[in-house]
C-alpha positions as CSV (number, residue, x, y, z in Angstrom):
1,X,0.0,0.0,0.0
2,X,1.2,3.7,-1.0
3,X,-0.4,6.5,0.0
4,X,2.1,9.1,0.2
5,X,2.2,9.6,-3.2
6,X,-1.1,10.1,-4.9
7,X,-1.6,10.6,-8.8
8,X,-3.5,13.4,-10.2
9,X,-7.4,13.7,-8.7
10,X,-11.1,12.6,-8.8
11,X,-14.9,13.6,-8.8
12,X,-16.2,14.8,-5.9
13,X,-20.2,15.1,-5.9
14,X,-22.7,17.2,-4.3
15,X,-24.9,14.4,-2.3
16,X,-28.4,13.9,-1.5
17,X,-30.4,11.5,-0.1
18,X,-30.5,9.0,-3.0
19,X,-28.9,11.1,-5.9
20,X,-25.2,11.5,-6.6
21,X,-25.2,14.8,-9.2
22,X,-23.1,18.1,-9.2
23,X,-23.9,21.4,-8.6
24,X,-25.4,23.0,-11.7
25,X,-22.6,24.9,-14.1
26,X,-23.2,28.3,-15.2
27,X,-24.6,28.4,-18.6
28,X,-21.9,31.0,-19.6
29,X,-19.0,27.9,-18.0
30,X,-15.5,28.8,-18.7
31,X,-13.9,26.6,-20.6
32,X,-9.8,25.4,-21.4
33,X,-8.2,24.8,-24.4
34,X,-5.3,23.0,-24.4
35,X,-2.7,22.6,-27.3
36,X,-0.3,19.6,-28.0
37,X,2.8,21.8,-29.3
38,X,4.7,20.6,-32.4
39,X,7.5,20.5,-29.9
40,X,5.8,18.2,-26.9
41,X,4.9,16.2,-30.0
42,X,8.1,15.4,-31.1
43,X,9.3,14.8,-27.8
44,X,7.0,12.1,-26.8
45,X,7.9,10.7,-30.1
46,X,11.5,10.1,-29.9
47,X,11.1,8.6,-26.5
48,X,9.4,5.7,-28.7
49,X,5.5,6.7,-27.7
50,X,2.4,6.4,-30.0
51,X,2.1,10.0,-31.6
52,X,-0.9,11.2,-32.3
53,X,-1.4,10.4,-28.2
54,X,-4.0,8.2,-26.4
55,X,-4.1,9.8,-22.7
56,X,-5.6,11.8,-20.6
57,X,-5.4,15.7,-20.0
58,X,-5.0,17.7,-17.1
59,X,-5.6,20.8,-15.9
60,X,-4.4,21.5,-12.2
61,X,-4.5,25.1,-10.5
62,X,-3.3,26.2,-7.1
63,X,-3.2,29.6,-5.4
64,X,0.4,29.0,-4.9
65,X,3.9,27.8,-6.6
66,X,6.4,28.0,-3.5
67,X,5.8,24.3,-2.1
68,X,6.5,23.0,-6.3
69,X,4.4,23.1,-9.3
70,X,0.8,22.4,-8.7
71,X,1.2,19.3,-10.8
72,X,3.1,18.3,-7.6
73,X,0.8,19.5,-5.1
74,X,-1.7,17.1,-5.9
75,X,-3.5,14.2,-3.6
76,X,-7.1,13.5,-1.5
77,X,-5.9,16.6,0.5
78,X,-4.2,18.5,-2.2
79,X,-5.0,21.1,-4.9
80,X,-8.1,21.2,-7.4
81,X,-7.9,19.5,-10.8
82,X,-9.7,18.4,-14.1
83,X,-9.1,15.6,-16.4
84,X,-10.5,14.3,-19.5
85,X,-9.7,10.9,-21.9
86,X,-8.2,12.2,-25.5
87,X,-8.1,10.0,-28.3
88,X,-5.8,10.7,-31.2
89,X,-4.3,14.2,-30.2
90,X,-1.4,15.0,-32.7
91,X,0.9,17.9,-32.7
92,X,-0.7,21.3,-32.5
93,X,-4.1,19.7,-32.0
94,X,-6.7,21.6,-29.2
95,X,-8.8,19.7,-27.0
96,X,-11.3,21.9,-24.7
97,X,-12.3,21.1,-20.9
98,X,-15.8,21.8,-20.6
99,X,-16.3,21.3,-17.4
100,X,-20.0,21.5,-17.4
101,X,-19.6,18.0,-19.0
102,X,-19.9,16.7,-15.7
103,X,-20.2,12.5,-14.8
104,X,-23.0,11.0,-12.9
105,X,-22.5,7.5,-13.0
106,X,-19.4,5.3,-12.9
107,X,-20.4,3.7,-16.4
108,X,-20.4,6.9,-18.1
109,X,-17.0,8.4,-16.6
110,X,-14.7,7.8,-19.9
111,X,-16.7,10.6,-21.8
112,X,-16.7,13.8,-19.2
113,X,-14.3,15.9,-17.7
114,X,-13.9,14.9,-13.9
115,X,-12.8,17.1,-11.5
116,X,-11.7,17.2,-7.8
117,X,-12.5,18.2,-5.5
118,X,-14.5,20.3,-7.3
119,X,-16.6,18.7,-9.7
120,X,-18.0,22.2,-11.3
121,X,-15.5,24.5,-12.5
122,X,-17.9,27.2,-11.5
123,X,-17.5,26.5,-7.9
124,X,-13.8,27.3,-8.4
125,X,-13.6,30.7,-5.8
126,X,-13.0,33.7,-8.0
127,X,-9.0,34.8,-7.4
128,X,-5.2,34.8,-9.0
129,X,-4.0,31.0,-8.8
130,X,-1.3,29.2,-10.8
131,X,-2.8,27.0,-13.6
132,X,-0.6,24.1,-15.4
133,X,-2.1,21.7,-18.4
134,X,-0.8,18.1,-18.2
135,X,-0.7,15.0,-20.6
136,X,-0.5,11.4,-19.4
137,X,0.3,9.2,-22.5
138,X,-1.2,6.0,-23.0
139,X,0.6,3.3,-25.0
140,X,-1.6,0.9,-27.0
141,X,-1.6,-3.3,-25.9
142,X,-3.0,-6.0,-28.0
143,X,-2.9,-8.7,-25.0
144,X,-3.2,-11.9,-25.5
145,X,-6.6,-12.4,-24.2
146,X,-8.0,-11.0,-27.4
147,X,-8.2,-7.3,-25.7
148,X,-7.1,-4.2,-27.0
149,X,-6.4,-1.5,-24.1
150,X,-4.8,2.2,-24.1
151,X,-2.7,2.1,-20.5
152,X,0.0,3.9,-19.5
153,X,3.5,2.0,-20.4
154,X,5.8,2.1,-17.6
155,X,9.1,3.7,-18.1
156,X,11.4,3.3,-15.5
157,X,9.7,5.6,-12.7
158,X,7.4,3.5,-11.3
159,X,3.8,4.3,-11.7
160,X,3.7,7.8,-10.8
161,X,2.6,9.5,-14.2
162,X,3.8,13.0,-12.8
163,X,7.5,12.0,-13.6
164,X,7.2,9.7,-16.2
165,X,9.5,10.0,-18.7
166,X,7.6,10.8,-22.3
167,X,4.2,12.8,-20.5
168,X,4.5,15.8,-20.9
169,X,3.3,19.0,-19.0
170,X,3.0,23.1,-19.6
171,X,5.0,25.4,-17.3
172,X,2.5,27.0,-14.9
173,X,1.0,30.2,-15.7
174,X,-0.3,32.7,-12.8
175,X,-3.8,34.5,-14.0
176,X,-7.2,36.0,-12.1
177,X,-9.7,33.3,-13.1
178,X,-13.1,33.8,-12.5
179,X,-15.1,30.9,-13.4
180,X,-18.7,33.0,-13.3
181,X,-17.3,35.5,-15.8
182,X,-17.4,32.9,-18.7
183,X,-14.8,32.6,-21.4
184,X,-12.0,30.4,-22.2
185,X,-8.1,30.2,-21.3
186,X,-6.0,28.7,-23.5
187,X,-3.2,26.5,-22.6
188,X,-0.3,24.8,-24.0
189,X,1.4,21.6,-23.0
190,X,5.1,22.0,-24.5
191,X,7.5,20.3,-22.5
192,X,8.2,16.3,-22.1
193,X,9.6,14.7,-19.3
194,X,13.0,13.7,-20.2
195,X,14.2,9.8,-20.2
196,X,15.5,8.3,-16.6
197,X,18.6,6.5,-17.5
198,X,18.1,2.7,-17.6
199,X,19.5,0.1,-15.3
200,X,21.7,-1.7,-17.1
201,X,22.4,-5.9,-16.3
202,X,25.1,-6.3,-14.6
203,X,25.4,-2.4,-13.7
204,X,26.8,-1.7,-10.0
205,X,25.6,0.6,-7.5
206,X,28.1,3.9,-7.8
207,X,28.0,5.4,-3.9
208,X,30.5,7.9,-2.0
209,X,32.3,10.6,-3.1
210,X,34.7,9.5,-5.4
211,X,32.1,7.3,-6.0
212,X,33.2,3.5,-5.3
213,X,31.6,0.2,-6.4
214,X,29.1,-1.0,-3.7
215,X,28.0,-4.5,-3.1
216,X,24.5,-3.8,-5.4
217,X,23.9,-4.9,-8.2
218,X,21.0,-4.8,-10.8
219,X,19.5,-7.1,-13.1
220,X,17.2,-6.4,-16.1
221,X,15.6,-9.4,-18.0
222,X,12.6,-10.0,-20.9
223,X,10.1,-11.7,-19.6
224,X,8.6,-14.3,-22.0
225,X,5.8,-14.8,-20.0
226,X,4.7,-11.1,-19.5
227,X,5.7,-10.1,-23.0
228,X,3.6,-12.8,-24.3
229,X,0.2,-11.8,-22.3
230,X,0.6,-7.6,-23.6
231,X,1.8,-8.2,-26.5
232,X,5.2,-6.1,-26.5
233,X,8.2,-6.9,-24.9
234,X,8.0,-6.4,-21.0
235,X,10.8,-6.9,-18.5
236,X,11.4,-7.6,-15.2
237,X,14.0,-6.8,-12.8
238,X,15.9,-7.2,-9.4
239,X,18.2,-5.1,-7.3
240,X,20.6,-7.6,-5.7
241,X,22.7,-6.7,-2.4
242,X,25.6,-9.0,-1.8
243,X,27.1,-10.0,0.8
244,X,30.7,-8.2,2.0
245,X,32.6,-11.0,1.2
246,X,30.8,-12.2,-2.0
247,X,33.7,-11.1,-4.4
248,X,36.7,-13.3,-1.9
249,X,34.3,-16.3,-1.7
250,X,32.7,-19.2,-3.8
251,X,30.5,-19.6,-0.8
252,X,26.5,-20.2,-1.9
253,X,24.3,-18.0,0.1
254,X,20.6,-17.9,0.8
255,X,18.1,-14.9,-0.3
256,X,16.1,-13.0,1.4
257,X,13.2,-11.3,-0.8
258,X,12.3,-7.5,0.2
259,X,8.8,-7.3,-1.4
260,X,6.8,-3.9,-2.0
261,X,7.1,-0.7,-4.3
262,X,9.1,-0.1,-7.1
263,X,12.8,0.5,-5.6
264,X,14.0,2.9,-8.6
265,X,17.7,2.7,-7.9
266,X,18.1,2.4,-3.9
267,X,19.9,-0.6,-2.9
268,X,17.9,-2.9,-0.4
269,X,17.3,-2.5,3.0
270,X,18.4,1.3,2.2
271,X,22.1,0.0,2.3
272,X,24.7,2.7,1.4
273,X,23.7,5.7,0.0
274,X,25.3,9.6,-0.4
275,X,23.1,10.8,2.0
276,X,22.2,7.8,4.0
277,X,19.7,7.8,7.6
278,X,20.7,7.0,10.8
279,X,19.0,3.4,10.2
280,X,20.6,3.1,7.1
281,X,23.9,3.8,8.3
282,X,23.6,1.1,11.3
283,X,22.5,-1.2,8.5
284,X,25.5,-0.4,6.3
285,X,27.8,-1.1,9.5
286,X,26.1,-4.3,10.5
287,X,26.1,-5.4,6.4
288,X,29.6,-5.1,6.1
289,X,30.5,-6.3,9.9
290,X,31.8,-9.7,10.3
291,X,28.6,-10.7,12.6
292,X,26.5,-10.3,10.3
293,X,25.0,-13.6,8.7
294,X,26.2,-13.5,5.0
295,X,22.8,-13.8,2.3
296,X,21.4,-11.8,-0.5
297,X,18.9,-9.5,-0.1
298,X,16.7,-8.6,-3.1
299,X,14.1,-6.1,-3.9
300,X,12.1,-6.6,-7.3
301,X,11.4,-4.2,-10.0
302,X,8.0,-5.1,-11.8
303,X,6.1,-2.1,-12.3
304,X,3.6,-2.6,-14.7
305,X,1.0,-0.4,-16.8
306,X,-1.3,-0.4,-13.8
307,X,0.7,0.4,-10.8
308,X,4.6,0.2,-9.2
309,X,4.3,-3.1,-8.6
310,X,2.2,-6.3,-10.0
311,X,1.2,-8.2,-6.5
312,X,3.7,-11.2,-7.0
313,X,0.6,-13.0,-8.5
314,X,-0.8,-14.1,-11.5
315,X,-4.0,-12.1,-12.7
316,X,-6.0,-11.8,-15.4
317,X,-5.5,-7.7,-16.3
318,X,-1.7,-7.3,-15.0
319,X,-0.7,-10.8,-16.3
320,X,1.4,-13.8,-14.9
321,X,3.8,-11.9,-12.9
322,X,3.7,-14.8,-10.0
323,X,5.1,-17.3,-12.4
324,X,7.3,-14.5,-14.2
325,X,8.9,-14.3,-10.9
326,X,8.9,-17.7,-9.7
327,X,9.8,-18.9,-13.2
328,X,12.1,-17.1,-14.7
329,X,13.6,-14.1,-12.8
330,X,14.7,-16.5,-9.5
331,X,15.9,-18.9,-11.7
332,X,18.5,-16.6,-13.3
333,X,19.2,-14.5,-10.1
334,X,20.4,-18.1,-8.9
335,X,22.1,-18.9,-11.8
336,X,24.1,-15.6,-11.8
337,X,24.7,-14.9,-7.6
338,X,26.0,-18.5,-6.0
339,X,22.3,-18.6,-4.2
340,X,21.3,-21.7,-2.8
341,X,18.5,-22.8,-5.0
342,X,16.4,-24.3,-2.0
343,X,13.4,-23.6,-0.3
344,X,14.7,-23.5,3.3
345,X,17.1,-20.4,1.8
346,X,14.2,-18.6,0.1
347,X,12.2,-16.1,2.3
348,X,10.1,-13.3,1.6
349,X,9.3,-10.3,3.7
350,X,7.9,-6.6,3.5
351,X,5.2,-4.5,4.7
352,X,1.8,-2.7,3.4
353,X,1.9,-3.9,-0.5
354,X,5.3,-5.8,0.3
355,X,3.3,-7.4,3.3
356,X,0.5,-8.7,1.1
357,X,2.8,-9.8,-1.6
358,X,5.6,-11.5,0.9
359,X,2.5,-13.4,2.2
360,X,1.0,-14.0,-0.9
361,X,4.2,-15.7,-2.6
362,X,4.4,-17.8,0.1
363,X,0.9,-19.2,0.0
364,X,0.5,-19.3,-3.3
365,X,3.5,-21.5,-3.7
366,X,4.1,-22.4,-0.8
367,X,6.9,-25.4,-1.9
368,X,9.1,-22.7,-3.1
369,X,9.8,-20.5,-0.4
370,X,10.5,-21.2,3.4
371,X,9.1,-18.2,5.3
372,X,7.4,-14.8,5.1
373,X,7.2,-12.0,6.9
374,X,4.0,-9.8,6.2
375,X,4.4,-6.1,8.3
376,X,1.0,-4.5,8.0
377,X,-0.1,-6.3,5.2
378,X,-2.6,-4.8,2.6
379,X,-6.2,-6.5,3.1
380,X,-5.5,-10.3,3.8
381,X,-9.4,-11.1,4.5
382,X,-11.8,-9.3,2.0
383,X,-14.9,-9.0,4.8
384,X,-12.4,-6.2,5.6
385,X,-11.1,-4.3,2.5
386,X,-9.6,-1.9,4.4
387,X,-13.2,-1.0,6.0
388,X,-15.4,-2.0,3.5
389,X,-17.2,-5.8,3.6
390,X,-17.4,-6.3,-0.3
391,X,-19.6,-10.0,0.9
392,X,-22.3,-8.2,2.8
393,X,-22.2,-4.4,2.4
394,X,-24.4,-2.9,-0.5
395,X,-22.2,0.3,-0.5
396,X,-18.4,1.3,-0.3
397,X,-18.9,5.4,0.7
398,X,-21.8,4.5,3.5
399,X,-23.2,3.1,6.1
400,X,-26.2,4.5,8.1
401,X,-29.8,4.0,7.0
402,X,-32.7,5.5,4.9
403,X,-32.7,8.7,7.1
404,X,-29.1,9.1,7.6
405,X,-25.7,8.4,5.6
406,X,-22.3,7.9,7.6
407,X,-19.2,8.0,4.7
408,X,-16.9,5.0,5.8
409,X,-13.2,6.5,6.8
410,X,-10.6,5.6,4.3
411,X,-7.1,6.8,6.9
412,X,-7.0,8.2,10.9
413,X,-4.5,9.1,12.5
414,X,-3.3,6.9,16.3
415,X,-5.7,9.1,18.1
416,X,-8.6,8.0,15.3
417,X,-8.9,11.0,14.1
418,X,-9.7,11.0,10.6
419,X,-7.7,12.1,7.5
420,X,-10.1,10.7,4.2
421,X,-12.6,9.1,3.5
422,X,-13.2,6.1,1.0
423,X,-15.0,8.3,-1.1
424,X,-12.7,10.9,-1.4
425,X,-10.1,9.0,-2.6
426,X,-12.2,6.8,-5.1
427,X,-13.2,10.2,-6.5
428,X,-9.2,11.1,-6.1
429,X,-8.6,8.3,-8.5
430,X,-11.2,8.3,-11.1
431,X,-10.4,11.7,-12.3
432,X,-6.8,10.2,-12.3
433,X,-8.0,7.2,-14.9
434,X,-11.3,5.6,-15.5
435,X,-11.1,2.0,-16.2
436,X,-8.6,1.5,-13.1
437,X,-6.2,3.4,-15.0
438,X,-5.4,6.1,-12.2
439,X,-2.0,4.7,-11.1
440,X,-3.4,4.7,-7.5
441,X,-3.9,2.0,-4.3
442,X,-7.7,1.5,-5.4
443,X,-7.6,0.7,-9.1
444,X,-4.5,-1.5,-8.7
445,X,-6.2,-3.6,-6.3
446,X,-9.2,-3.8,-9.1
447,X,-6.8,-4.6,-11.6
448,X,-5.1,-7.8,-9.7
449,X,-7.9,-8.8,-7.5
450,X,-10.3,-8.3,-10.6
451,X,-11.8,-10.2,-13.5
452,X,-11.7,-8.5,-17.2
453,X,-14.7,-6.5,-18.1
454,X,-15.8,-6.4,-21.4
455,X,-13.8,-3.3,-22.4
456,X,-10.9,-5.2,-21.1
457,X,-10.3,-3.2,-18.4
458,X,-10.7,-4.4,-15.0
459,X,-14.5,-4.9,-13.9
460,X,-14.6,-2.6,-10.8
461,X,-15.3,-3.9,-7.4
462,X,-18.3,-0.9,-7.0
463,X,-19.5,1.6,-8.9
464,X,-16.8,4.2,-8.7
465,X,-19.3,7.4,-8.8
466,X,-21.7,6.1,-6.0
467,X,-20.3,3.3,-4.5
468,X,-22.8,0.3,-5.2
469,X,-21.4,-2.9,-4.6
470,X,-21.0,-5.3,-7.4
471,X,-21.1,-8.5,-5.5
472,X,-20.7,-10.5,-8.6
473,X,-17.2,-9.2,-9.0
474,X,-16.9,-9.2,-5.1
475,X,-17.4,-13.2,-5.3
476,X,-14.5,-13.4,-8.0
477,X,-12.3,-11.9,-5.9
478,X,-13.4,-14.2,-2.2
479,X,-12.4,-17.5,-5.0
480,X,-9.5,-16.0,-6.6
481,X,-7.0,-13.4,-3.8
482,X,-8.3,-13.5,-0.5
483,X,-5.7,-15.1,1.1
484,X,-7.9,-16.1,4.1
485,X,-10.3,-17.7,2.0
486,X,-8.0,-19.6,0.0
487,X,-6.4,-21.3,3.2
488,X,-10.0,-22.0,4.4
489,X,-10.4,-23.8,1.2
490,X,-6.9,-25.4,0.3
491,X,-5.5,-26.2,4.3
492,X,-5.6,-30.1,3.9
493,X,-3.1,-29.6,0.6
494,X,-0.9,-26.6,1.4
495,X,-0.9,-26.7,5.5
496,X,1.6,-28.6,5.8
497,X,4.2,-26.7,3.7
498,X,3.1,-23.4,5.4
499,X,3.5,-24.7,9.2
500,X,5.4,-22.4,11.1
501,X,6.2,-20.0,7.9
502,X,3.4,-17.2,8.3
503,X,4.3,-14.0,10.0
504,X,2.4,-11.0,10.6
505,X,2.3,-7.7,12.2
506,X,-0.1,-4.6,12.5
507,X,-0.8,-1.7,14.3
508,X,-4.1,-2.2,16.0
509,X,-4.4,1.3,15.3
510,X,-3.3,0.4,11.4
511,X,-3.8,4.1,9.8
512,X,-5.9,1.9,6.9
513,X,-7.6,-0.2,9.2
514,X,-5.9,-3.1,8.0
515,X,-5.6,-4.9,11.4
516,X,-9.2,-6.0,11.1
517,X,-8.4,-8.5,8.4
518,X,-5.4,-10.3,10.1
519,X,-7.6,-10.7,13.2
520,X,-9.7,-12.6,11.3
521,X,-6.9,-14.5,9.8
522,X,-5.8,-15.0,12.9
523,X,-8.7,-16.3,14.1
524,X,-8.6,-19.5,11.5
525,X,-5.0,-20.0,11.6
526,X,-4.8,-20.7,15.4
527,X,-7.8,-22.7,15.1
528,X,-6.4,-25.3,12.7
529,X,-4.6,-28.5,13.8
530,X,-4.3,-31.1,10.7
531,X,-1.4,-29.7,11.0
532,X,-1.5,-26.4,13.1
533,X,-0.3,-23.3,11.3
534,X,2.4,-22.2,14.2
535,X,1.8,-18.8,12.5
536,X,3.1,-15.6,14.4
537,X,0.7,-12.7,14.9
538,X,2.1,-9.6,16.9
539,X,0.1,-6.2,17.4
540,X,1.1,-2.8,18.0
541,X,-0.9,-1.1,20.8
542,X,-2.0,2.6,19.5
543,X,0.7,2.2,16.6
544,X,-0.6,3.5,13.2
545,X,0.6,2.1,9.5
546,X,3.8,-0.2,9.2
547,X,4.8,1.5,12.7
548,X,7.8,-0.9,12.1
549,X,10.2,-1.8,9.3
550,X,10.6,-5.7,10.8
551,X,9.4,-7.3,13.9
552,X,9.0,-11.0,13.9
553,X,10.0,-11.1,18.0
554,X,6.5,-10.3,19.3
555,X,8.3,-7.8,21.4
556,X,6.4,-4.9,19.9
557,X,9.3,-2.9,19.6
558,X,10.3,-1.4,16.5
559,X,13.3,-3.2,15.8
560,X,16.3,-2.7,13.2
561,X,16.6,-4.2,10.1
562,X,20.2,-6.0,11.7
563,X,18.2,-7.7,14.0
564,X,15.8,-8.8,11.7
565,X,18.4,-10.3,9.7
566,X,19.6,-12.4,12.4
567,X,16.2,-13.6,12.8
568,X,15.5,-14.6,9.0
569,X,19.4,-16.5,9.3
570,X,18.3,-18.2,12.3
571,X,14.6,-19.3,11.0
572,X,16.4,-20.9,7.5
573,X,18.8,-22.0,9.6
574,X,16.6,-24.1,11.5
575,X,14.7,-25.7,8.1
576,X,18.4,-26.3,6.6
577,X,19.0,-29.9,5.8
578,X,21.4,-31.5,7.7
579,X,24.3,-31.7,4.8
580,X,23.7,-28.1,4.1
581,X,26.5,-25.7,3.4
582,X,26.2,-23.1,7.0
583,X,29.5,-21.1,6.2
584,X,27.1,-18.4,5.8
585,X,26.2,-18.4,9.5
586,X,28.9,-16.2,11.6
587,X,31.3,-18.0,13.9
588,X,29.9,-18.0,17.5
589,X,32.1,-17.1,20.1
């Protein structure tokens, strides 16, 4: 889970009892044009993107540019902006916002401007602000399912379409804009945002100052798999720490798998570094000490078209990623970095998305790895996603009764005060990409959780406008990802390869009320005894979100990634084989 950084915006509605409409637009509506320049064209070109442009406009404003451009002010608490599909825009082509083209029901949102968190433009205060056009370009896949879909290709940023490389933006222009007055300002989008260098295979971390070889490494490979279901070549990736002596030694080591967002360039467990943290610093010392057990730690890179990272799993809109990794990017990491190619020396661990997925890989294949550590895991139990009960709730935004409406919190703060609601950031992410296309926590989950609609987008999980429940789609996703379900149904065949593997922690003050759903799977787990799960469970009194980086000790405390490490060592250590190779173990004294 990511919330920190949230793409673009969403619709946000004037609500009545029953209706969900906006307020009505002034017949006189101010409208935008905005122009693709021959320029921003030509830039998106040479960065190898479809030209004339499948995306989506923006236009953001903000009363201020000190704290950045408003296209980087943006999120469920952040400034106002307006988006709109565009088909086919070429160079020096005009598309205009009218925002009085406002959407009313999730099934119509690919043909209006949305806007948030003001849905009418008109209701935009009169004053000076700072106003800034943006294009997010779509690249065109001809999947193998048959489907034909317009997404955004990733590009070596993760999924955060504000610094993508080939979309393209406007410098921000200050004007008085008064909505009421009528008229039309006219914008132009003529800068693209340049290429990130690629990580090479084989290429080393560069750190210090002269910068000296580090013990990372990165790995790029095709994917056959993945290339095969979109219908374009699409790779997958790994950054690989070694251990200190890894380059004096022809000693095998086992892996330890860092699960969660898209790591861009950092090393795992934050090691090294110009301008490194106090935690990464002890890390750094404790890597490189000789009481340190000696593995490999690894972080994946699989951002996809829909979000930073894929899930770890196999799905039927982000593609086979599970097997991708399990298939063909372990295989070669073991082939190229002396790992030991056994279960027992295979663990995963993260937290929030990295929780879910560390969790996930180990359930899902649960031969192949020999412990997982999930740290505030995304939603693990679908009867609580996040706050929602997609089984036997008829809305997502509500709860109350025919006289009064209660919108369900989407994040609190420890002392449960609250920050958003599920609503707003729906809304957030709608006008960021109909068709699950925002880049955002919400859509992402649609997209792997999800079966393919018609359109061959994801079919959503409710009605992204109102918040009906679409319990059809709800029922795909109990068979298919929850993870409590699926060890409810599959226990007498996977039990006993998971038995003492499952590790979990949460704040029971978890800022997404994601504590809810372990409890539950708590619940089962201790309750099973053909063969009993010896799973680990460990809850942080008053402690919000990931409160902790790592704590398998049931202490509570947040403890460092060193000790952590010594914990992993001693729990493969324990499910080693007795003719294993344990020169990776430090001497004890």
């Amino acid at each position: 889970m990511k919330r920190h950084v949230l793409l673009l915006g969403a619709l946000t509605l004037v609500v009545s009892a029953s209706l969900f409409a906006a307020a009505p637009a002034s017949p006189e509506a101010l409208t935008i044009q905005v122009t693709l320049t021959d320029a921003a064209a030509a830039g998106i070109a040479d960065l190898g993107l479809e030209v004339p442009v499948n995306g989506r406009v923006f236009v953001v404003l903000s009363r201020q540019n000190m704290a950045g451009e408003p296209r980087e002010q943006i999120g469920v608490n952040g400034v106002p902006l307006w988006g709109m599909d565009v088909a086919a825009m070429g160079p020096n082509d005009s598309v205009v916002l009218d925002t009085r083209g406002v959407v009313t029901r999730g099934d119509e949102s690919a043909g209006g401007v949305i806007g948030y968190p003001l849905a009418d433009f008109a209701a935009l205060p009169a004053g000076d602000y700072w106003i800034q056009p943006f294009l997010n370009v779509y690249t065109t896949f001809a999947r193998a399912d048959g489907h034909t879909v317009h997404l955004h290709l990733n590009s070596g940023a993760g999924q955060s379409a504000f610094r993508a490389p080939g979309n393209a933006y406007g410098e921000p222009v200050q004007m008085h804009i008064d909505p009421v007055a009528g008229g039309q300002i006219e914008l132009e989008i003529n800068r693209v945002i340049p290429p990130i260098e690629p990580l090479r295979s084989g290429e080393v971390l560069q750190q210090g100052n002269p910068r000296d070889q580090g013990p990372a490494r990165y790995v790029k490979i095709r994917s056959e798999l993945l290339s095969e279901f979109w219908g374009r070549d699409m790779y997958i990736g790994a950054n690989v720490l070694l251990p200190a002596d890894y380059d004096e030694s022809s000693q095998p080591y086992p892996t330890l798998y860092l699960q969660g967002h898209f790591p861009g360039r950092r090393a795992p467990l934050g090691y090294g570094g110009e301008n490194p943290r106090p935690r990464s610093e002890l890390l750094t010392r404790f890597w490189e000490s000789d009481s340190a057990p000696r593995m490999i730690a690894v972080t994946i890179r699989d951002a996809n078209p829909y979000y930073d990272t894929a899930y770890s799993v196999d799905s039927a809109n982000v593609g086979p990623y599970g097997r991708a990794i399990t298939e063909e990017l372990i295989p070669y990491l073991e082939r190229e970095f002396r790992m030991i190619a056994e279960p027992w020396a295979r663990v995963t661990a993260g937290g929030s998305t990295g929780g879910w997925e560390a969790l996930a890989m180990q359930i899902f294949y649960p031969r192949f790895f020999g412990g997982a550590w999930g740290w505030c895991p995304d939603p693990v139990d679908f009867n609580y996603y996040q706050i929602v009960g997609i089984y036997e709730d008829d809305n997502a935004y509500f709860t109350g009764n025919e006289w009064h409406q209660v919108e369900r919190p989407n994040a609190r703060r420890p002392d449960g005060n609250i920050i958003s609601t599920v609503r707003q950031e729906n809304h957030l992410e709608l006008a960021s990409g109909p068709g699950s296309r925002s880049g955002g926590q919400w859509a992402v989950w649609e997209a792997v959780f999800g079966p393919v609609g018609e359109n061959g987008l994801p079919r959503p999980i409710w009605d992204p406008v109102g918040g009906e429940i679409h319990r059809e789609v709800a029922e795909y996703w109990r068979e298919n990802f929850d993870l409590h379900r699926y060890l409810r149904r599959q226990w007498p065949a996977v039990g006993p390869d998971l038995r003492g593997k499952l590790h979990l922690a949460v704040g029971d003050m978890d800022t997404y009320y994601l504590e809810q759903a372990v409890m539950l799977l708590q619940e089962y787990l201790e309750s099973v005894d053909n063969p009993p799960a010896e799973a680990g469970f460990e809850y942080g009194w008053k402690k919000p979100h990931c409160w902790i980086g790592a704590s398998p000790t049931g202490s509570g405390d947040d403890i460092t990634y060193p000790e952590f490490l010594e914990v992993a060592a001693a729990h493969m250590a324990s499910r080693a084989p007795a003719n294993a190779d344990m020169d990776w173990l430090p001497a004890q004294d």
